[in-house]
ZAMARGU-4260 file (C-alpha; in steps of 0.2 Angstrom, whole numbers, plus 5000, padded with zeros to 4 digits):
<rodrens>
0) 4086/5340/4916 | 4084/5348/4932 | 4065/5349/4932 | 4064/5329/4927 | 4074/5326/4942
5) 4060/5334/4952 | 4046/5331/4945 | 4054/5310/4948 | 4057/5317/4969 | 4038/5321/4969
10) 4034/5306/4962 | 4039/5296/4973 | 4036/5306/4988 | 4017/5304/4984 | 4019/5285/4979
15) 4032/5278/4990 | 4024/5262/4993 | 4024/5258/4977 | 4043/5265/4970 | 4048/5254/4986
20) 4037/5239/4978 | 4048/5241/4961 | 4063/5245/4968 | 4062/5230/4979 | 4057/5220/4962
25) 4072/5230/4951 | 4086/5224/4963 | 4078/5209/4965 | 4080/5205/4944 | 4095/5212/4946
30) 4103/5200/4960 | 4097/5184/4950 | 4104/5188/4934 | 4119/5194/4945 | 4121/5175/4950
35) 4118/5167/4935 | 4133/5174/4929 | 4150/5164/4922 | 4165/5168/4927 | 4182/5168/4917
40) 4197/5166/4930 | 4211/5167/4914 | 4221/5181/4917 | 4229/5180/4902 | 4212/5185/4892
45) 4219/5203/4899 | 4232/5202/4884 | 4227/5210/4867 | 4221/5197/4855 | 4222/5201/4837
50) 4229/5198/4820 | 4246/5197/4824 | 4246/5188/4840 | 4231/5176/4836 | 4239/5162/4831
55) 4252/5163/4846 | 4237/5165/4858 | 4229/5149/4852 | 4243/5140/4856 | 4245/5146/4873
60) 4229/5142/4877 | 4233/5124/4870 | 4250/5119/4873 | 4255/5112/4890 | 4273/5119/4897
65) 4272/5108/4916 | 4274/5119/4926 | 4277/5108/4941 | 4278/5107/4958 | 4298/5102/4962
70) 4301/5093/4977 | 4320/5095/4982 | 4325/5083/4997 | 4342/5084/5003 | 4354/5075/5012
75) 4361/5082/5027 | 4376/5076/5036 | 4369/5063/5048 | 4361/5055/5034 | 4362/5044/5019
80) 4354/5038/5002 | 4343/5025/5011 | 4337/5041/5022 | 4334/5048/5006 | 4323/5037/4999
85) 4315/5032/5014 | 4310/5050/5014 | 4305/5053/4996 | 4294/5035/4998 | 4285/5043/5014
90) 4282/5059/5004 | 4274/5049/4992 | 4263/5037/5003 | 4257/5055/5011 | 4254/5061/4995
95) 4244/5046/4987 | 4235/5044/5002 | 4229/5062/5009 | 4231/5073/4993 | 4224/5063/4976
100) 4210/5075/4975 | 4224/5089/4970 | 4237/5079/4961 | 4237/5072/4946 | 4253/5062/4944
105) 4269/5064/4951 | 4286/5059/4943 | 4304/5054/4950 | 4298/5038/4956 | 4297/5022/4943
110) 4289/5006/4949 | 4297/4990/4942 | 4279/4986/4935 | 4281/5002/4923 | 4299/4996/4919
115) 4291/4980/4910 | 4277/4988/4904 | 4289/5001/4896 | 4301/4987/4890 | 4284/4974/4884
120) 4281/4991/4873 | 4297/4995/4865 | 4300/4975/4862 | 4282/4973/4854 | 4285/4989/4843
125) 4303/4988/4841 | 4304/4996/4825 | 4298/5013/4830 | 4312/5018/4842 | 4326/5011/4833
130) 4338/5023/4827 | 4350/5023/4811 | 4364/5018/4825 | 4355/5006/4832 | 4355/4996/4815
135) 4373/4996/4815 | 4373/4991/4835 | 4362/4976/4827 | 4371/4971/4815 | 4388/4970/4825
140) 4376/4960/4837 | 4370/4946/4823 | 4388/4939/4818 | 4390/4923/4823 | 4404/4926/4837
145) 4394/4940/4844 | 4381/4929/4844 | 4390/4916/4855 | 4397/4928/4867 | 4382/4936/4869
150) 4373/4918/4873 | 4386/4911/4884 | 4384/4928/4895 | 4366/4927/4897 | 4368/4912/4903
155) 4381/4916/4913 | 4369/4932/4922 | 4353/4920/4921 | 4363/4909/4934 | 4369/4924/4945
160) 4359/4934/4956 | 4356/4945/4943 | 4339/4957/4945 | 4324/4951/4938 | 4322/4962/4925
165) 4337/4956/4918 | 4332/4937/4919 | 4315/4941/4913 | 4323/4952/4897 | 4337/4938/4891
170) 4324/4926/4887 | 4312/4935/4876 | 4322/4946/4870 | 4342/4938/4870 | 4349/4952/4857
175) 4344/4966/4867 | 4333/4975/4855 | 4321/4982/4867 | 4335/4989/4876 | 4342/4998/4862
180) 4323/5005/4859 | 4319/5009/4877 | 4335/5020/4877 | 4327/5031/4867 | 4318/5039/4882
185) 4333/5046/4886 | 4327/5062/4875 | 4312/5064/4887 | 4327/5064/4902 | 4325/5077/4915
190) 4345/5079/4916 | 4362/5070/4913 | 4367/5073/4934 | 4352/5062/4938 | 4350/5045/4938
195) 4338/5030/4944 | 4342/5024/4961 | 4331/5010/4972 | 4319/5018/4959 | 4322/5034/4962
200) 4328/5049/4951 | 4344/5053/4961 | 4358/5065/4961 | 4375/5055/4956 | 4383/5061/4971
205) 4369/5052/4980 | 4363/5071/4989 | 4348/5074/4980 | 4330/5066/4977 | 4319/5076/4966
210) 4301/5072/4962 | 4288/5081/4952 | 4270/5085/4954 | 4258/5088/4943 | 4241/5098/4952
215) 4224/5094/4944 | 4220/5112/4946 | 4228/5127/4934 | 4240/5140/4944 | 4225/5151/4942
220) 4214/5139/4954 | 4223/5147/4969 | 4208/5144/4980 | 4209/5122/4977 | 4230/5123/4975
225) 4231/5134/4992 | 4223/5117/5002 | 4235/5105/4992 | 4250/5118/4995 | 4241/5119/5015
230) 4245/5100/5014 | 4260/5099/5005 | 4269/5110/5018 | 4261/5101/5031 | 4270/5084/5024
235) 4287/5092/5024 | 4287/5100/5039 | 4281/5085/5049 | 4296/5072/5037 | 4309/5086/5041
240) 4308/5087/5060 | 4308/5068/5059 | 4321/5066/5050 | 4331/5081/5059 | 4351/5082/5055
245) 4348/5069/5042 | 4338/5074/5029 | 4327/5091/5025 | 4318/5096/5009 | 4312/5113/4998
250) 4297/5115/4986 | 4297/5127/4971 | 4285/5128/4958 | 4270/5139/4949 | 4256/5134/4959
255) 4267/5138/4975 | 4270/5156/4968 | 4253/5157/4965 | 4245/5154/4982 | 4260/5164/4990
260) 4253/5178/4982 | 4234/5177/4985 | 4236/5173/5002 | 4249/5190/5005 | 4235/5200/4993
265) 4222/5193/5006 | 4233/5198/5021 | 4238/5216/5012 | 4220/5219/5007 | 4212/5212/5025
270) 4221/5223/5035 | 4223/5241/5026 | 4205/5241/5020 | 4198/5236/5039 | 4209/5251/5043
275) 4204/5262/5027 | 4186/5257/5030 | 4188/5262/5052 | 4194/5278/5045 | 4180/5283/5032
280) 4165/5277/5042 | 4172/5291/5056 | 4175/5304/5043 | 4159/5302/5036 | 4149/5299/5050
285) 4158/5313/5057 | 4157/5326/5043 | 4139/5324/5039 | 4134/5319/5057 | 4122/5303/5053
290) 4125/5287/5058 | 4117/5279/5041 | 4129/5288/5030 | 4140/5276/5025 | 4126/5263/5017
295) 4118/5278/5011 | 4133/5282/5002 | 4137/5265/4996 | 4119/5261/4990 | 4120/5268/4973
300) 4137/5261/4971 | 4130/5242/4974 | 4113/5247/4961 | 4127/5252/4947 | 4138/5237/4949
305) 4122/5224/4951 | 4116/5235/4936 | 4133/5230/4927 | 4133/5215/4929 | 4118/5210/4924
310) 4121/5220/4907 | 4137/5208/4905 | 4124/5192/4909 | 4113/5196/4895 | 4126/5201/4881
315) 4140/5188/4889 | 4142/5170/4893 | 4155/5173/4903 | 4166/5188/4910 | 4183/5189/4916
320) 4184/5188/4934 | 4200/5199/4934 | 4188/5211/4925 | 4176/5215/4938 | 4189/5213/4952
325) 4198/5229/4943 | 4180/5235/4941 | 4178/5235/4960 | 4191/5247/4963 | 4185/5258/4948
330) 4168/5257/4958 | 4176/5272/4967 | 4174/5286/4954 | 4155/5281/4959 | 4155/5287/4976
335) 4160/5306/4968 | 4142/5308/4963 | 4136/5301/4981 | 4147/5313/4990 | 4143/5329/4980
340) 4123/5327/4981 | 4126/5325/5001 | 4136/5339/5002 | 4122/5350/4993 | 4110/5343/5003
345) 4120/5345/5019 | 4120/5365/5016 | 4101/5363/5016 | 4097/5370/4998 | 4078/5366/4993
350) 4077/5351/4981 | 4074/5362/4968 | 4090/5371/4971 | 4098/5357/4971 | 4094/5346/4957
355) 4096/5365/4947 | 4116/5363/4958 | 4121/5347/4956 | 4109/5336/4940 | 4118/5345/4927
360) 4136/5342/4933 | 4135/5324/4939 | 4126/5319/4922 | 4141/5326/4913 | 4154/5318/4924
365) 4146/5301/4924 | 4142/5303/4905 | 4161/5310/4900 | 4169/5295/4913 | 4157/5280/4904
370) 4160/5284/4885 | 4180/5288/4892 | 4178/5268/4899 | 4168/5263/4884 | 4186/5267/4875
375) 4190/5251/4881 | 4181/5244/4869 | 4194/5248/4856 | 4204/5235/4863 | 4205/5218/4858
380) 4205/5209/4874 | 4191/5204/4881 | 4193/5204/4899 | 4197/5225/4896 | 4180/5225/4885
385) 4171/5218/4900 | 4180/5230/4912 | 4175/5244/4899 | 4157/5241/4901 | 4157/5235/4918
390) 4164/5252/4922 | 4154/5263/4911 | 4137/5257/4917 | 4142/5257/4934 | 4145/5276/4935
395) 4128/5280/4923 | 4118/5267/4933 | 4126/5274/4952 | 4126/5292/4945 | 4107/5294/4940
400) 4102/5281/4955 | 4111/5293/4968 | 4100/5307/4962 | 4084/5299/4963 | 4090/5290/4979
405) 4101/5301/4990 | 4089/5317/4993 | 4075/5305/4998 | 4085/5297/5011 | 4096/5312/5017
410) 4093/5326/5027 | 4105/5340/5030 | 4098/5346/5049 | 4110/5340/5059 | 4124/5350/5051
415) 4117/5366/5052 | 4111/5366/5069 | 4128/5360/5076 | 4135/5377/5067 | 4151/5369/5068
420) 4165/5368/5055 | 4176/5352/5050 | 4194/5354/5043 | 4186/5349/5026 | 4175/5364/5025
425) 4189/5375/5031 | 4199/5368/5016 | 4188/5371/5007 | 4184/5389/5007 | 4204/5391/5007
430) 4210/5399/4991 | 4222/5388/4986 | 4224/5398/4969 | 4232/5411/4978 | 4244/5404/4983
435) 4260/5409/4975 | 4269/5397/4982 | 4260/5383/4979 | 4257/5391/4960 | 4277/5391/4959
440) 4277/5372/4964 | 4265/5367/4951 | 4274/5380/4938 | 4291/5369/4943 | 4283/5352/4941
445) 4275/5355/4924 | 4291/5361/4918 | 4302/5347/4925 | 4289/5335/4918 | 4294/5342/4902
450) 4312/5332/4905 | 4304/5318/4913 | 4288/5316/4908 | 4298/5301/4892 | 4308/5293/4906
455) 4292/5282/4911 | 4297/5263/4907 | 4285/5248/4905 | 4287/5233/4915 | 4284/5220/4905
460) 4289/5206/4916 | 4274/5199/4926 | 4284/5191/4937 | 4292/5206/4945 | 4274/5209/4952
465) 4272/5191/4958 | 4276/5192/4979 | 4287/5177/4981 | 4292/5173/4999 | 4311/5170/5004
470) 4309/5150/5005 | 4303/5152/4987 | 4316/5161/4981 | 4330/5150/4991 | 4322/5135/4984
475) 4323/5140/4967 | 4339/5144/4969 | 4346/5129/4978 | 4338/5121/4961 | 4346/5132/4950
480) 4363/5126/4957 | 4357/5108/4958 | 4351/5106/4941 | 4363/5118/4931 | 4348/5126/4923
485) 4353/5145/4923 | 4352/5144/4905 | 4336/5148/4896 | 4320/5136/4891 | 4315/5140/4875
490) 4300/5130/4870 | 4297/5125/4852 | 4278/5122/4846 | 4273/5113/4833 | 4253/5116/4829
495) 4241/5113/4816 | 4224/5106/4818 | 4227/5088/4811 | 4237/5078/4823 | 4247/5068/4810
500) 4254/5084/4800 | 4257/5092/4817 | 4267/5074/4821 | 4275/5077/4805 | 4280/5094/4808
505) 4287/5088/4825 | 4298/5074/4816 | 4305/5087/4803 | 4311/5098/4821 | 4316/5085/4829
510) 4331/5080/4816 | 4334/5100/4816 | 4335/5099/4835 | 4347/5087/4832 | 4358/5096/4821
515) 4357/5111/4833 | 4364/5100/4850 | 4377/5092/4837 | 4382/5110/4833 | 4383/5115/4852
520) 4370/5129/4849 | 4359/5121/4859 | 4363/5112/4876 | 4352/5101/4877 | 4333/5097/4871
525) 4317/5086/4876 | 4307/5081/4863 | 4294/5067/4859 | 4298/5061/4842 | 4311/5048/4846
530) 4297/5040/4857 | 4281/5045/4847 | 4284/5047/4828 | 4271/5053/4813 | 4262/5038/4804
535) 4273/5043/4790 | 4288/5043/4799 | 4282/5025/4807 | 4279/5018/4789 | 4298/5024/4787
540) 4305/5015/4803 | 4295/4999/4797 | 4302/4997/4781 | 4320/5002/4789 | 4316/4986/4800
545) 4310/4975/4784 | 4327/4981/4776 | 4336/4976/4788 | 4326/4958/4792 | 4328/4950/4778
550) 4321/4933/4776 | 4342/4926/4773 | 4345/4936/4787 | 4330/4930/4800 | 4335/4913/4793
555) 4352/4913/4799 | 4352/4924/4816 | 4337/4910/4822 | 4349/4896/4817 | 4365/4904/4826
560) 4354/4908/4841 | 4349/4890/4842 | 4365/4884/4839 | 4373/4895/4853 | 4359/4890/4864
565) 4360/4873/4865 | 4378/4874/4865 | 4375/4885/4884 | 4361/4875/4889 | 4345/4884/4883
570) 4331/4874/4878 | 4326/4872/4860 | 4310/4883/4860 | 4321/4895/4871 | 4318/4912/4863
575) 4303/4908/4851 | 4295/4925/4857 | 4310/4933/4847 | 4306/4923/4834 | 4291/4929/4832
580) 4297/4946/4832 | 4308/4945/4818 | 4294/4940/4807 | 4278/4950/4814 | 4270/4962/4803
585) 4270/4978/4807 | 4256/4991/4806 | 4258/5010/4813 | 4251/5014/4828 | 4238/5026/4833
590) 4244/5040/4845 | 4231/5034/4858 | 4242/5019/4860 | 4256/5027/4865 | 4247/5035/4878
595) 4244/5018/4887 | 4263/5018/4894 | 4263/5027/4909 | 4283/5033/4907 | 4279/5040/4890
600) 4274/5057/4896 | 4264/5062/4884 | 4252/5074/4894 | 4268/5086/4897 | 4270/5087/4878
605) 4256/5085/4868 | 4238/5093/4868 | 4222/5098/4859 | 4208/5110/4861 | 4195/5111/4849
610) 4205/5100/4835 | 4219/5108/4837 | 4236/5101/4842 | 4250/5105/4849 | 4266/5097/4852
615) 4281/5105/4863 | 4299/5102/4864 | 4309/5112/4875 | 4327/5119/4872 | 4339/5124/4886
620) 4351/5137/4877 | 4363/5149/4880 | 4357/5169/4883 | 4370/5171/4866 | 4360/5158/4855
625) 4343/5166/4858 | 4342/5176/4845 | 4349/5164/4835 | 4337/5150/4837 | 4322/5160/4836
630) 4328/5165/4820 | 4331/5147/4813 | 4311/5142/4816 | 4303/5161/4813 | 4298/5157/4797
635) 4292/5138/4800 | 4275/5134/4794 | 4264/5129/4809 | 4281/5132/4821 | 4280/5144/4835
640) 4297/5149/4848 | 4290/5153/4865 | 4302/5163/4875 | 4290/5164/4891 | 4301/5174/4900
645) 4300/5189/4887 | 4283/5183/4880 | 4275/5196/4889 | 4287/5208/4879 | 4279/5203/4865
650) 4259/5204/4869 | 4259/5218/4881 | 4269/5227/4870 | 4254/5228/4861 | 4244/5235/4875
655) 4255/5249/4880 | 4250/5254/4861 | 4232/5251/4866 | 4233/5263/4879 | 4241/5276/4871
660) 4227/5276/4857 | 4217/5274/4872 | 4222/5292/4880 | 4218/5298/4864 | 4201/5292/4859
665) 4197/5294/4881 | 4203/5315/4877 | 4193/5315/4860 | 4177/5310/4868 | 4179/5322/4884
670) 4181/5336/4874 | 4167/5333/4860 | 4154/5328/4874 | 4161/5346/4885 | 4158/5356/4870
675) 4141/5349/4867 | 4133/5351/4886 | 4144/5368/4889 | 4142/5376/4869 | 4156/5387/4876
680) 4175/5383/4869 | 4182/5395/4885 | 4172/5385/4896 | 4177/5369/4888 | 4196/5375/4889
685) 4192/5377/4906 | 4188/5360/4911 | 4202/5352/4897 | 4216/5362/4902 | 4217/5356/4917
690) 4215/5337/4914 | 4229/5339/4901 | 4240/5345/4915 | 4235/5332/4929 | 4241/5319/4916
695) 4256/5328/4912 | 4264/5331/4927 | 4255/5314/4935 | 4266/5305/4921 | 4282/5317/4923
700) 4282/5314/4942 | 4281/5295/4938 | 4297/5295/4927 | 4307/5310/4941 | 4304/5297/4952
705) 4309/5280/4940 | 4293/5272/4944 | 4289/5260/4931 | 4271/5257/4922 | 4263/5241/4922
710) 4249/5231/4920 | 4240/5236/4933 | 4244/5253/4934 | 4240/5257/4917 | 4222/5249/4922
715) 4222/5259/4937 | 4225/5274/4925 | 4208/5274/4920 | 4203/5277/4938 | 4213/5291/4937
720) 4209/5299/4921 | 4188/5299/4928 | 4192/5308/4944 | 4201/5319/4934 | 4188/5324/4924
725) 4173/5323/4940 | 4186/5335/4949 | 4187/5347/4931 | 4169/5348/4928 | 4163/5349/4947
730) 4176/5365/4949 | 4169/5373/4931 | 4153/5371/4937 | 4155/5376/4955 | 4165/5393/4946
735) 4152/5397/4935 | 4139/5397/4950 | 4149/5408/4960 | 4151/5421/4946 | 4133/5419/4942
740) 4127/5420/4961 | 4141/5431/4968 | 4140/5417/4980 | 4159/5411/4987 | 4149/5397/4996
745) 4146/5388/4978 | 4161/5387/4974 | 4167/5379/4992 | 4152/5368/4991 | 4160/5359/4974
750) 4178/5358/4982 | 4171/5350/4997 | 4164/5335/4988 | 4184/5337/4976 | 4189/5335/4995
755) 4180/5322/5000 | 4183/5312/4984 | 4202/5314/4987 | 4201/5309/5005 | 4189/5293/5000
760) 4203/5287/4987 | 4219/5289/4996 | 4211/5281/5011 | 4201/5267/5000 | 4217/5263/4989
765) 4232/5274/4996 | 4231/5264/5012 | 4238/5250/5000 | 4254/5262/4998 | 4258/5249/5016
770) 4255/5232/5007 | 4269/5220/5005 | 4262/5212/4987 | 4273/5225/4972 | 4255/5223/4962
775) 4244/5233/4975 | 4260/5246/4980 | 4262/5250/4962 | 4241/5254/4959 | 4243/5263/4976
780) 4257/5273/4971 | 4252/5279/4955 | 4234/5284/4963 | 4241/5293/4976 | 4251/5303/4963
785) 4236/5305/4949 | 4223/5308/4961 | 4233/5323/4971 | 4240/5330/4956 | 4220/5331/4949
790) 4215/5339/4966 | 4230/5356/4967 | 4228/5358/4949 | 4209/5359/4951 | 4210/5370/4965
795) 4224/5380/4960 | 4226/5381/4940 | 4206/5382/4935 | 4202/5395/4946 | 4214/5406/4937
800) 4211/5398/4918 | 4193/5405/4922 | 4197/5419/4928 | 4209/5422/4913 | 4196/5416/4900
805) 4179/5421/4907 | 4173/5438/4909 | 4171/5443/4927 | 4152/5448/4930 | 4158/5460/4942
810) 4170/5470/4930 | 4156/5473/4919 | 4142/5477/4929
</rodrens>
C-alpha cells in the first residue's frame, strides 16, 4: 500500500500539469452533481420507519393537526371592548395587506357575508345537519299554536330594528330550520368561554380577542416563517405602543418556536464557531508555522464531502437536509488523517518514510470508521441511511485524498529550522501511562461506571431541546389560563385510502365520541361529522327527513303557515322558498361541496396524500382518562390515537433500540476488519480494549453526572465512536514502530496528531458547551466527554495493554 502511494507522488510530480488538469475536471463533476441535488427539510424522516410504525408514519405525514399561530389581545385597564376589536380589525388589515404571501387564512373573525353563505348552506341542505333532537324541536314547532306564535313574533321582529340577518332568515326560512342545522358547528367550536362579538371570537368577560393564523409555509420552512414572524412582531409592537395602557397583545404558536430556535442556533453557532475558528487558525498556523495550513488541511475535507454528495445524487432523489447538516459536524473525524500526514511531514521524514508511517494506519482508521457509519444502514430511517453514507464516503474519500494531496503541498522546513518546541510536542512526548495517579483516576472511573454506566436515560421529548424564549413561554401560559386547556389533546384518526369508507369510519367515532363526552370521560371534542357526514350516512339523514315530511304533514304545516300569515300581515306567496324546501329532492353531496363554505374548516380536519385520507377529531381529556381512551380505539380498523406529546415515546423508542444493535454491528465490524489488516489477536486486543473502555466509562460519566441521551447526542455518538477508533489504531501503530525502531520519537509523533485531533474537536464542537440552544449544549457535552475519555485512555491504558500483551524486543534481544 505504501509503495502505491509513492509510485502515485512520482506520478504526479513528473505530470503535474496534467493531474492539475483532472483534478480541476474531478471537482468540477463533483460541484455540479453537488447542486443538482434535492433536498429533504422533514425532520421527522430521522424516525425509524418500519413494520410496526408504518402505518402511524403515513398518517403523520398526511393528517393535518393546525398548528396555528394564536394571537392573544388583551384588555388592559384604560381600555374597552370597542379597543379591543378595534385592535383585532387593525391586526387584520396589516395582516391581509403586508403578509398574504405567508398566511393562509386566519380565523376569529367572521364576515356577515360568511354568516349567509353558511346559513344559504345549511337551509338548502337542511337534512344533513339535523339531529334526532332537532326532529323533536320540529315537531313541537309544526302544531298549529306554535305555528301562530311563532308567525305573530316574526312579524313582530321584522317591524323592530332587528339585525338584518334575522329579517333576511324569517322570510325564507319562518320555522328556523337553518338555524337548528347551522347549530351544528358548535362541534367545530374552539371553546364554551368564547363567544362571537361585533364578529369577533371574544372572551365572555369581554378581556380577550383571540384570532388564528394559519402560515402557508410548514414549521419546518423556518427561513420564509422567520420573515412573516419579522412582520408579525413588527405589527404588534407598533398596535401595542399605540394602544399603550389600553390594550396589549401575545403570540404563541409552532411556527413562532420554530424560528426562535433557528435564529438562537444562528446566533450560538455564529459566535462560538467565529471564536473556535480564530482559535484553530493560530494554533495551526502556529504549530506547523505556514500561513496556508488551514486550507491545506480543510482541502481534503471539502473533496470527501463534494465526493458524498454526489454518491447520494446518483443513488437518491432527494436526501435529508438534517442528514448532511449532522454530516458536517461528523466531517471532523476527517480532519484526523489531515493532521497525522502534516505531523509526519513536519518531522521531515522522506516520502517514503512516510507513506511506510502513515498509508497503513489512516487507510485502517478511515476504512474501520466508514463500514462503523455504513452500520447506519441497518436502520430504517432514511435521513440516518443518508448520514450513514454521507459519512462513510467522506472519511474514505478525504482520507485517500489527504495522502495523495497533503505531501505534495506541505513542507515541513520551517519547523525544523525554528528548533522550537510547542506545548503539543511537549505533551506529547509526556508519559502519561506512568502516571499513577492519573492510572488511579481512570481505574476509579471505570469502576464507578460499573454503578452508573445503567442510570443514562433517554429523552424522548423533543420539545425539551426546542429553545423557546420567555415571551413564548409567558404567552403560552397566559393562554393556558385563558382557555382552560391544561388538559391533554388527543387526536383520533380516521384513515383509509377511499374517502367515503374513511367518512364512514368517521361517523361510526363520532357517535363513540358522543357517548364518551356524555360519560364525562372526555371533556370535550371537535369533530367534522355533525357538519360533513359519509354518503351513506347522508342517504340516512335524507330518508330521516322524507319520514318526517310526509306529504299529510307538508300539506298541513303550508296551510297553517298561510293561515297564520295572512292573519299577521304576510303576503300570500310570503315563504314559498320554504315551500319549496319541504318538497325538494334530495341527493348526497360530494365532499368537494362542502368545501365551498368558508366557516366549515375543512382544511384543519381533513387531508389526502397520494389517495389516502385522513380525517381528525381531536379530544381534550383528563391525564387519568388517557390510558383509558387509547384503549377504547386501539383495536379500530383504520383508527389511530395520536398522543403528540408522548408520540416521540413511541418512534424513538425504536431508535434507542437501533442504536444499541448499532454499537453492536459498529464493534463487530472494528474487530473483524482489525484482525484482518493486523493477523495478530494481541495486537487487535490492543486496539479493542481500549475503545471498549472509552465507551464504558464515556457512558458511566454520562449517568454520574444524570445527563440524559437524546436524539442528537446519540447521533453525535457516532462522532465519538470514529475518533475513538482513529485514536486506538494511530497509538497501536505508533507502539509498534517504536518497539520496532527503538525510536521514542514514533510513538510522540502519533500522539501529536491524537493531540491535535482532541484540541481540533473541543475547540470545533466544545466551544458550543457556551451556546444557549439545549440541542447544541447536549452534542457539546457529550463530545467533550467521549472525546477526552478516548484521548487519557489511549495515552494511558494501551501503552500498558501493549506492553502487557506484546513482547518487548529489548527483553529478548
Amino acid at each position: 500500500m505504501a509503495n502505491l502511494f509513492d509510485s502515485i507522488f512520482h506520478s504526479i510530480r513528473k505530470n503535474k500539469k496534467a493531474y492539475l488538469i483532472g483534478l480541476l475536471l474531478l471537482l468540477s463533476g463533483l460541484i455540479w452533481m453537488a447542486s443538482k441535488i434535492q433536498f429533504d427539510e422533514d425532520i421527522s424522516k430521522l424516525i425509524p420507519s418500519n413494520e410496526d410504525n408504518a402505518q402511524l408514519q403515513k398518517v403523520l405525514n398526511t393528517a393535518q393537526f393546525s398548528d396555528k399561530i394564536i394571537i392573544n389581545i388583551k384588555k388592559e385597564k384604560d381600555g374597552d371592548l370597542v379597543d379591543l376589536t378595534d385592535y383585532a380589525q387593525q391586526l387584520l388589515d396589516s395582516l391581509n395587506e403586508h403578509s398574504s404571501a405567508y398566511v393562509e387564512n386566519i380565523q376569529g373573525k367572521v364576515e356577515d357575508e360568511t354568516i349567509f353563505e353558511t346559513l344559504d348552506f345549511a337551509f338548502e341542505n337542511a337534512p344533513l345537519f339535523l339531529t334526532d333532537s332537532d326532529y323533536q324541536t320540529l315537531a313541537r314547532k309544526t302544531q298549529k299554536d306554535s305555528i301562530d306564535a311563532t308567525i305573530e313574533g316574526n312579524y313582530k321582529l321584522l317591524a323592530s330594528p332587528s339585525g338584518i340577518v334575522a329579517k333576511q332568515t324569517i322570510i325564507k326560512d319562518p320555522l328556523g330550520v337553518s338555524i337548528l342545522a347551522v347549530q351544528n358547528l358548535k362541534q367545530l367550536g374552539f371553546n364554551e368561554e368564547f363567544e362571537l362579538k361585533d364578529g369577533f371570537l371574544v372572551s365572555k368577560d369581554g378581556n380577550h380577542v383571540l384570532l388564528f393564523i394559519t402560515a402557508k409555509y410548514k414549521s419546518s420552512e423556518t427561513n420564509q416563517n422567520e420573515l412573516f414572524a419579522e412582520q408579525l412582531y413588527q405589527f404588534l409592537e407598533h398596535l401595542n405602543q399605540e394602544y399603550k395602557g389600553e390594550i396589549s397583545s401575545e403570540a404563541f404558536g409552532g411556527s413562532l418556536i420554530a424560528v426562535a430556535n433557528a435564529q438562537q442556533i444562528k446566533k450560538d453557532i455564529q459566535w462560538t464557531v467565529t471564536i473556535a475558528m480564530i482559535a484553530l487558525l493560530v494554533l495551526f498556523i502556529t504549530f506547523y508555522r505556514k500561513l496556508t495550513i488551514p486550507l491545506i488541511l480543510l482541502i481534503p475535507t471539502i473533496f470527501g464531502g463534494l465526493l458524498s454528495v454526489a454518491i447520494l445524487y446518483l443513488i437518491r432523489t432527494e436526501i435529508s437536509a438534517i442528514s448532511l447538516g449532522i454530516g458536517a459536524i461528523l466531517l471532523g473525524v476527517t480532519l484526523d488523517y489531515s493532521l497525522h500526514i502534516l505531523t509526519h511531514i513536519r518531522n521531515n521524514e522522506t516520502i517514503e518514510h512516510l507513506y511506510a508511517d502513515v498509508a497503513k494506519p489512516i487507510l485502517m482508521s478511515s476504512l474501520t470508521t466508514a463500514l462503523a457509519f455504513l452500520c447506519l444502514l441497518f436502520i430504517d430511517s432514511q435521513a440516518l441511511q443518508d448520514l450513514g453514507i454521507f459519512a462513510a464516503v467522506s472519511v474514505l474519500g478525504a482520507s485517500v485524498f489527504a495522502l495523495v494531496f497533503i505531501p505534495q503541498v506541505y513542507k515541513g522546513k520551517a519547523a525544523k529550522a525554528s528548533g522550537k518546541r510547542s506545548f503539543i510536542d511537549t505533551s506529547s512526548n509526556y508519559a502519561f501511562h506512568k502516571n499513577k495517579w492519573l492510572i488511579g483516576g481512570l481505574v476509579l472511573l471505570l469502576i464507578v461506571s460499573a454503578f452508573t454506566y445503567n442510570k443514562v436515560g433517554f429523552n424522548n421529548d423533543l420539545s425539551s431541546l426546542n429553545y423557546e424564549p420567555q415571551q413564548l413561554k409567558d404567552a403560552q401560559l397566559d393562554l393556558d389560563q385563558l382557555t382552560n386547556e391544561t388538559s391533554k389533546s388527543l387526536y383520533v384518526i380516521a384513515n383509509g385510502n377511499d374517502i367515503q369508507n374513511v367518512l364512514e369510519t368517521n361517523d361510526e367515532l363520532f357517535e363513540q365520541l358522543k357517548e364518551l363526552e356524555a360519560s364525562k370521560k372526555i371533556i370535550s371534542f371537535n369533530s367534522i361529522a355533525a357538519l360533513v357526514p359519509s354518503k351513506m350516512s347522508q342517504k340516512e339523514k335524507i330518508n330521516r327527513w322524507q319520514e318526517f315530511w310526509t306529504a299529510e304533514k307538508i300539506r298541513q304545516t303550508e296551510n297553517d303557515l298561510r293561515n297564520s300569515g295572512q292573519n299577521n300581515g304576510f303576503k300570500q306567496n310570503s315563504f314559498e322558498e320554504f315551500y319549496r324546501l319541504l318538497n325538494k329532492e334530495f341527493q348526497p353531496l360530494d365532499l368537494e361541496e362542502f368545501k365551498k363554505v368558508s366557516n366549515i374548516p375543512l382544511e384543519d380536519f381533513v387531508a389526502s396524500s397520494d389517495d389516502f385520507y385522513t380525517i381528525t377529531s381531536v379530544l381534550k381529556v383528563d391525564d387519568d382518562n388517557i390510558q383509558a381512551i387509547k384503549k377504547t380505539f386501539q383495536d379500530q380498523d383504520n383508527v389511530i390515537v395520536i398522543d403528540r406529546q408522548n408520540l416521540n415515546e413511541t418512534l424513538l423508542g425504536h431508535l434507542k433500540t437501533d442504536f444499541n444493535h448499532l454499537i453492536m454491528y459498529c464493534f463487530m465490524v472494528v474487530l473483524v476488519l482489525l484482525l484482518l489488516f493486523y493477523q495478530n489477536i494481541k495486537l487487535t486486543l490492543v486496539t479493542v480494549i481500549p475503545i471498549i473502555i472509552t465507551w464504558f466509562i464515556t457512558i458511566g460519566v454520562i449517568g454520574l453526572l444524570g445527563i440524559e441521551f437524546n436524539i442528537f447526542s446519540i447521533l453525535i455518538s457516532s462522532f465519538i465512536f470514529g475518533l475513538g477508533v482513529d485514536y486506538s489504531i494511530f497509538m497501536t501503530n505508533g507502539l509498534l514502530k517504536q518497539q520496532q525502531e527503538a525510536n521514542q520519537n514514533m510513538l510522540a509523533t502519533h500522539k501529536t496528531s491524537v493531540l491535535l485531533s482532541v484540541l481540533t474537536t473541543i475547540l470545533g464542537i466544545g466551544v458550543l458547551i457556551f451556546a444557549k440552544h439545549p440541542a447544541l449544549h447536549s452534542i457539546s457535552v457529550v463530545s467533550m466527554i467521549g472525546i477526552i475519555s478516548a484521548m487519557l485512555i489511549a495515552f494511558t491504558i494501551q501503552p500498558l495493554l501493549f506492553k502487557l500483551l506484546i513482547f518487548d524486543r529489548k527483553r529478548h534481544q
